[in-house]
Every structure is written in C-alpha cells, then in structure tokens.
C-alpha positions in Angstrom: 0.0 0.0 0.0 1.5 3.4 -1.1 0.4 6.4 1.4 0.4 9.7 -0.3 2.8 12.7 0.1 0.0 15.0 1.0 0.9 18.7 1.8 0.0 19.9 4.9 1.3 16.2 6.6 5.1 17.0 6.1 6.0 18.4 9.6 9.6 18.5 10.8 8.5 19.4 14.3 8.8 17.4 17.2 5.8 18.6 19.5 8.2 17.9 22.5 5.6 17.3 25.3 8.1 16.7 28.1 8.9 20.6 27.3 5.2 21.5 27.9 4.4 20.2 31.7 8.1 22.1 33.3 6.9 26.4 33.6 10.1 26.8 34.1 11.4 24.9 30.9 8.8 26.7 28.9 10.0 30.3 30.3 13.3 29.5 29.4 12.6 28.2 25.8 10.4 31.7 25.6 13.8 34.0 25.8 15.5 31.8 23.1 12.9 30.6 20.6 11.9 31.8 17.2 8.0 32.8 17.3 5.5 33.3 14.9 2.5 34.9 14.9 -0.9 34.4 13.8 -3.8 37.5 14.2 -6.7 35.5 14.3 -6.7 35.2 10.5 -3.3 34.9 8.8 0.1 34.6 9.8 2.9 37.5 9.9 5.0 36.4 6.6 7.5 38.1 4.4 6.5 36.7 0.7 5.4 34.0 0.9 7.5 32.8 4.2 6.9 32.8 7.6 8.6 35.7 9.6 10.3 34.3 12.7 10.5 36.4 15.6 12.3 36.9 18.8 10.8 37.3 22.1 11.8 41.0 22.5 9.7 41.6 19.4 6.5 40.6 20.5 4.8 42.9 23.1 1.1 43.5 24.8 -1.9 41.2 25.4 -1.4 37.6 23.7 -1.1 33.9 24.2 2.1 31.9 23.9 1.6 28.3 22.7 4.6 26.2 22.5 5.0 24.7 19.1 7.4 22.2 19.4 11.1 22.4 18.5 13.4 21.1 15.7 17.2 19.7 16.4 17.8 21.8 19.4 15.6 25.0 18.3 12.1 26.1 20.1 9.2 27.3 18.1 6.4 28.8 19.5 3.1 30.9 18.4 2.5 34.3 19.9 -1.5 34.6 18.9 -2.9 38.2 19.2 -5.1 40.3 17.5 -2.6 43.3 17.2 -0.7 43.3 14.2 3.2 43.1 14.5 3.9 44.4 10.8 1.8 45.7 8.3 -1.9 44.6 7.1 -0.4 43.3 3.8 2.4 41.5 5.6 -0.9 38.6 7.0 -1.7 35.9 4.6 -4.0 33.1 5.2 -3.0 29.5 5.2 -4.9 28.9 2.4 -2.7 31.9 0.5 0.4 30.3 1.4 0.6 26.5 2.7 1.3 25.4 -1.4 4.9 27.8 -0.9 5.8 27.0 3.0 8.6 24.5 3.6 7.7 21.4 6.1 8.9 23.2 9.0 6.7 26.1 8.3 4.1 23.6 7.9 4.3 22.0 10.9 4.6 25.2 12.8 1.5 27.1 10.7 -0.9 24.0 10.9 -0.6 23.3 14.3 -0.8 27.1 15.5 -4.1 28.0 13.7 -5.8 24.8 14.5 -4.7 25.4 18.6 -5.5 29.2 18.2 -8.9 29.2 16.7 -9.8 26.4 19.7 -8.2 29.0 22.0 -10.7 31.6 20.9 -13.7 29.5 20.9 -13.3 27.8 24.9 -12.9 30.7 26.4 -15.2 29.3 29.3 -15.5 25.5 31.0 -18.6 23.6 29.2 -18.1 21.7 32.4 -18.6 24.4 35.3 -19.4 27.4 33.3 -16.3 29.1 35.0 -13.3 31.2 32.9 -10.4 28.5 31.5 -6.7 29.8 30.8 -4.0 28.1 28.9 -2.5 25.3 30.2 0.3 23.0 29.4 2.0 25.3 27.4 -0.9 26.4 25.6 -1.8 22.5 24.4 -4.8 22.3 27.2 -7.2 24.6 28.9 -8.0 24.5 32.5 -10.8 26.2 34.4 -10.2 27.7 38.0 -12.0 24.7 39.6 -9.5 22.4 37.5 -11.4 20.9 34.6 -8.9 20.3 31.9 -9.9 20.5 28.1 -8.2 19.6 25.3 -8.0 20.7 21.3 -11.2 19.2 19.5 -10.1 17.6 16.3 -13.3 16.3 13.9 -12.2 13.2 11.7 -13.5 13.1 8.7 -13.4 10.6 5.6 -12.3 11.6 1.6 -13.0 9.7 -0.6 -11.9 8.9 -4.6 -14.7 6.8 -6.3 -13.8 4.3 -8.6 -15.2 1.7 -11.6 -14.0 -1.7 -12.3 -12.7 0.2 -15.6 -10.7 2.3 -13.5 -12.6 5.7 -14.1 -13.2 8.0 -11.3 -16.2 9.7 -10.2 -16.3 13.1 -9.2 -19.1 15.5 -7.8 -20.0 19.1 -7.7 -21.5 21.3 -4.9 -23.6 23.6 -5.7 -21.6 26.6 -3.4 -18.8 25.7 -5.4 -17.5 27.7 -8.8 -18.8 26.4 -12.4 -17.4 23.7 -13.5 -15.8 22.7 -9.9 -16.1 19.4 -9.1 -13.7 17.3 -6.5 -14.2 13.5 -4.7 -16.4 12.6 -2.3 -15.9 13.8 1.8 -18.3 13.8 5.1 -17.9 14.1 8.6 -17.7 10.6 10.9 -20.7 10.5 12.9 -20.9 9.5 16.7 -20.2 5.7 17.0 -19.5 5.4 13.6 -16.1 3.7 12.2 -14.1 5.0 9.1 -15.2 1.9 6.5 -18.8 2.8 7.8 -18.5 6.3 7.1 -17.2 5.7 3.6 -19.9 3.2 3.0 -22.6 5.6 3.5 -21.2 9.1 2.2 -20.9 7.7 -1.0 -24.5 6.0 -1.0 -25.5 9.3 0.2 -23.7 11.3 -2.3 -23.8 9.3 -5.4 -26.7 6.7 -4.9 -23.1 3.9 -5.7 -22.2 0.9 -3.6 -18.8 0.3 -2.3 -17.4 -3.2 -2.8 -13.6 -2.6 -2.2 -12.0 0.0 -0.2 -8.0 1.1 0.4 -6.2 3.3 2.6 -4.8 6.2 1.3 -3.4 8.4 4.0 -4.4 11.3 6.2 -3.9 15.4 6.8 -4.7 17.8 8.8 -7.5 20.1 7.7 -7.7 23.8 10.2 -10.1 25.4 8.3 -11.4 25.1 11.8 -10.2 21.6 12.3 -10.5 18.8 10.3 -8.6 15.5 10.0 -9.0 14.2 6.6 -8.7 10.2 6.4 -8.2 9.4 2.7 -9.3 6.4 1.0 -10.2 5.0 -2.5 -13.1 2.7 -2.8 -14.0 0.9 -6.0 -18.0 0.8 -6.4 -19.9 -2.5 -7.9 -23.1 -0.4 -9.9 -21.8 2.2 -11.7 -25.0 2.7 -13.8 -26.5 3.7 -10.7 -24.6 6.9 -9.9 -26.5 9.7 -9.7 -26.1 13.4 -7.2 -27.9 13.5 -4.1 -29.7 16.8 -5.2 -28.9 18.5 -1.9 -25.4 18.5 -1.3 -24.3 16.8 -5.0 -25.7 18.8 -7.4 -24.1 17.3 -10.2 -21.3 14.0 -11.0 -19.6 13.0 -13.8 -17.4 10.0 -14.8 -13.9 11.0 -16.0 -10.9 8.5 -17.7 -7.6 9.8 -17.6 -7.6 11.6 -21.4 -11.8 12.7 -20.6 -10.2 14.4 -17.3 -7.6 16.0 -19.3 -9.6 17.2 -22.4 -11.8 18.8 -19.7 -9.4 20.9 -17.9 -8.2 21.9 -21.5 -11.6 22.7 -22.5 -12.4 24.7 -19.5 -15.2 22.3 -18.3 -13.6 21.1 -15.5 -11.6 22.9 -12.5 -10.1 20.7 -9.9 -9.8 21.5 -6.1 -6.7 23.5 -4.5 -3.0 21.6 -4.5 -2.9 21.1 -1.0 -5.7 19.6 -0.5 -5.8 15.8 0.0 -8.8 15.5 -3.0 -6.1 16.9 -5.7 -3.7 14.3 -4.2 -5.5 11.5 -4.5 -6.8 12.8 -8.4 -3.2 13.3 -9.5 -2.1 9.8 -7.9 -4.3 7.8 -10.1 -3.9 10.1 -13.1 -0.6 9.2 -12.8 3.1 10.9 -13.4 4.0 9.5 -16.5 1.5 11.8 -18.6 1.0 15.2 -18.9 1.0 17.4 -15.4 -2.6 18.5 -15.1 -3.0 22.2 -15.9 -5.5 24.6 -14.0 -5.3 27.7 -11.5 -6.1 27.1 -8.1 -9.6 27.3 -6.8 -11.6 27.9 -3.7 -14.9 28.3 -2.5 
C-alpha cells in the first residue's frame, strides 16, 4: 500500500511534550525561541515565508503556545489580535501553505488549529467558569480544574472508482462552475471510518462500495478537520447519480476525458494542497502530462 505525500502532513517538528508540563522549561525556551505569529486570521509572513521572531519583538496582550522544537531549536506561536507588521504582511494559510517549507508547515498547521480552539473555549462547558492556557498552551483549565483539550473532527475523503478504472467526481452547488472534486463527510458519533465511507458515498452518489483502500491522512484547520483518505471501488456504476442537496451534479472522467476537460475549461479541480487533488493526480498518474489549472476555492 502506497500512502500519499500530502501537503500539509510534512511536519519536521517534534511537539516535545516533556517541554510542555516544566513552567520553568517553557520560560526558558520563551527568551530563546523563534516565534510566529498568527492574528486571528493569517500569519505574519514576508512573501510567501513565515517571519520568525524573537521574544523581544512581540509585546502587549497575547497567548504563547509552544509549538514544538526542531534539532535543538524552540518554536512557539504568539496569537494576538494586534498586528506586528503591516496589514499586507498577513496571509492566510490557504494563501500560502502550497509555498511554505515542512517546518513552516508543521509550525502554521498546528498554531491555527490550537489558536482558533483557544478563541472558541474561552469558558469550562463543564462548570461554566473562565479556562486559561494550560500546558504550554496545548490544554485549557478552568479555576475549579477541569482540563480540556483541542477538538479535532475526523472526517473521511473519498476517490470513487469503476472496475474500468474511471473516477467519479461530484460538484457542490456553493462551489465555482465547473468545480467538481471526490467525495468527503464528517464521521458520525459511534461510527467507524469503512462505515463512514460506505454511507457518504451512498448518500452522495446513490453507488455501492465493494472494495475500499487506505490512502493516507492530513490535517485540515479550516477550523479543524482531520482528513482520512481512501479509495473505494463501487460495484453499480449505472447507478450513480447526485444527491440533489449536497451533490448537485457528478460525472465520470478516464484519464484523457479528465484531461480534455481541464483543457476545455469544463472542469476545475480542487486547491494543491488539498488531499482531493492528491489522490486525483495519484491515479492520473506521473508519466503523462501534469494536469494544468489555477487554483480554486470556494
């Protein structure tokens, strides 16, 4: 089984949780680290780089969150709302995660998936009472000592497949013209992954899975996904057909059909660093022609 070299999974950074229970350690990693920061939106960069700061440079009402450190070298996140550089100098991780390095990726995923859960628990759901960072900014305690911890929702990609080895792809109706990308859904309570993938794409595309394979996962903060990727190969492929809701629309595509459709400008594929475009260009394949086409969002 070959796991994909997906994007955002190429961290360099060892999380160093020993680090995170000593104050004292922390403090002392503080004075010497290299710090970026994150405003709520996008991160502090110059280009398309993260800039790295020094504790003297950050000042006034924030949160420090220990990041982890590489060789001998602490990183943390200073998260505030009060810009260090100019307006222009934030970017979103969408704007920049296809140019970062695996460090920076490392650092930039983990520090807006942690901050935006920061913002959102600023109380206990357990006793109602204020919580503070804890842990080095990896946990949250309240003042009557409830600890919480950073919510992560799993959910399932998958690529669609005949016994002819076509793919099947779908198109949201909130997405662009002519956007169309594989099939995804949250994992529901008591549910496992196989089940999940299973019924997403019975929901979906009205197709039964027969065969499925393990593809690899990635981190997804946009608030905070994990994306398990598989490819499942479906039994009645006369019987696909959009769910009308959330699938407005699905087509079948060989590997010259997908081409001829970028070409044509029918067909715009999802973003590069997302794990849908990862598994698409897998099964297209290396030995043909790279797959042409701007990037595209929501």
């Amino acid at each position: 089984m070959e796991i994909l070299n997906l994007a955002l999974s190429r961290s360099t950074v060892d999380r160093a949780a020993h680090i995170r229970v000593s104050e004292a350690a922390l403090q002392a990693q503080w004075l010497v680290a290299k710090i970026i920061h994150f405003n709520g939106t996008g991160f502090f960069t110059a280009g398309n780089s993260l800039v790295l700061l020094k504790a003297p440079d950050v000042m006034g009402y924030g949160q420090k969150i220990f990041l982890g450190e590489e060789g001998e070298i602490p990183y943390f996140l200073w998260c505030s709302e009060q810009n260090i550089g100019a307006e222009e100098d934030y970017k979103t991780l969408r704007e920049i995660s296809a140019e970062l390095t695996s460090l920076e990726i490392g650092l930039a995923v983990h520090a807006q998936a942690v901050a935006l859960w920061h913002h959102k628990n600023p109380i206990c759901s357990s006793c109602g009472s204020a919580t503070e960072p804890f842990f080095g900014g990896s946990s949250r305690r309240c003042t009557t000592g409830h600890e919480h911890y950073p919510r992560t929702d799993p959910a399932i990609i998958v690529l669609v497949k005949d016994k002819s080895d076509r793919i099947l792809l779908g198109r949201q109706a909130s997405w662009p013209e002519h956007r169309f990308s594989t099939f995804a859904g949250f994992v529901e309570a008591g549910e496992s992954f196989e089940q999940c993938v299973l019924r997403e794409v019975q929901e979906e595309a009205g197709v039964v899975v027969s065969d499925i394979n393990y593809l690899g996962s990635q981190p997804w903060p946009f608030p905070q996904s994990l994306m398990i990727a598989f490819e499942a190969t479906i039994q009645d492929p006369e019987n696909a057909r959009p769910d009308g809701e959330e699938i407005v629309e699905i087509r079948w595509f060989d590997r010259n059909e997908l081409y001829a459709s970028i070409i044509e400008g029918t067909l715009l594929l999802p973003p590069s660093i997302s794990v849908a475009r990862a598994m698409i260009e897998a099964w297209y394949g290396e030995d043909r022609p790279p797959l042409p086409g701007a990037e595209t969002w929501r």
